[in-house]
N, C-alpha and C positions, 0 to 999 in steps of 0.2 A: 596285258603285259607287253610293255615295247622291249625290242629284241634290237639286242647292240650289232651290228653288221659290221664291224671293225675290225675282224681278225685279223693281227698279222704277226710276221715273226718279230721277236723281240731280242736284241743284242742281248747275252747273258741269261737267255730263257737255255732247258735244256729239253734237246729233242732226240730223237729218237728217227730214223728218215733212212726207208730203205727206197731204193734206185735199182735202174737197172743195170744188169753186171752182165754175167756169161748168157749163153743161151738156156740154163738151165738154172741158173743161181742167181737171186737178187744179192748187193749191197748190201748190209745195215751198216749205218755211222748212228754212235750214240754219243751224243755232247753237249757241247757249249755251243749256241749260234751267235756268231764273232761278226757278221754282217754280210751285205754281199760283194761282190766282184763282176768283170768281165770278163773273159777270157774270148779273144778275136772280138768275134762281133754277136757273143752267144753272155745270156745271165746267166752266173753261177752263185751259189751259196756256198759259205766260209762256215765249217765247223772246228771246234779244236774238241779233238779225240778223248773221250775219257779210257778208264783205265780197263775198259772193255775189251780196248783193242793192243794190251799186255805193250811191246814194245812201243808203238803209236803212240800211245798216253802222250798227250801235249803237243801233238802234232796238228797241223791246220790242213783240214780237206776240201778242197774245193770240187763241189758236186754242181755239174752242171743243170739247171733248170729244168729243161726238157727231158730229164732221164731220171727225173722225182717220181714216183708210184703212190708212195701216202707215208705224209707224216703225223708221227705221234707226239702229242705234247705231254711230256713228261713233268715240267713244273717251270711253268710261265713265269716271269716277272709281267710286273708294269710298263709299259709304253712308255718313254720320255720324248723332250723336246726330238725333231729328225736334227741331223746330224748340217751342215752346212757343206755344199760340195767338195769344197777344199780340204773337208776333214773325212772324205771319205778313204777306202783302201779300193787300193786299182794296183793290179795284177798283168803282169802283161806276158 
């Protein structure tokens, strides 16, 4: 059986993605993954909040890359065409 090596995240998939927070208490964000960002000179991921997170609902979080732990995939879409740079979201 050949084995697809393709994972990635998918704009409009919803994930589940806890990070690191206090010294004692991880992050969870649970949503929508809206695409990625920059912030400085570091990658982060763009979530918009589901209603998990009571007043947040529809809010957009940006989680920096390096402070991911493990994400869960809750219910992936399909992969489409990548995006053209000009159409990407940049954050500054």
């Amino acid at each position: 059986m050949k084995q697809k090596n393709n994972l990635q995240l998918t704009e409009g998939s919803t994930y589940k993605i806890t990070s690191l927070g206090t010294k004692d208490t991880p992050v969870v964000t649970s949503g929508i993954f809206k695409g990625y960002s920059v912030v400085g000179n570091m990658d982060a991921i763009c979530m918009e909040l589901d209603k998990s997170h009571k007043e947040l609902n529809g809010k957009i979080r940006i989680i920096l890359t390096h402070m991911v732990m493990h994400i869960d995939i809750v219910k992936a879409k399909e992969a489409t065409e990548e995006k053209k740079p000009e159409e990407s979201v940049f954050y500054r």
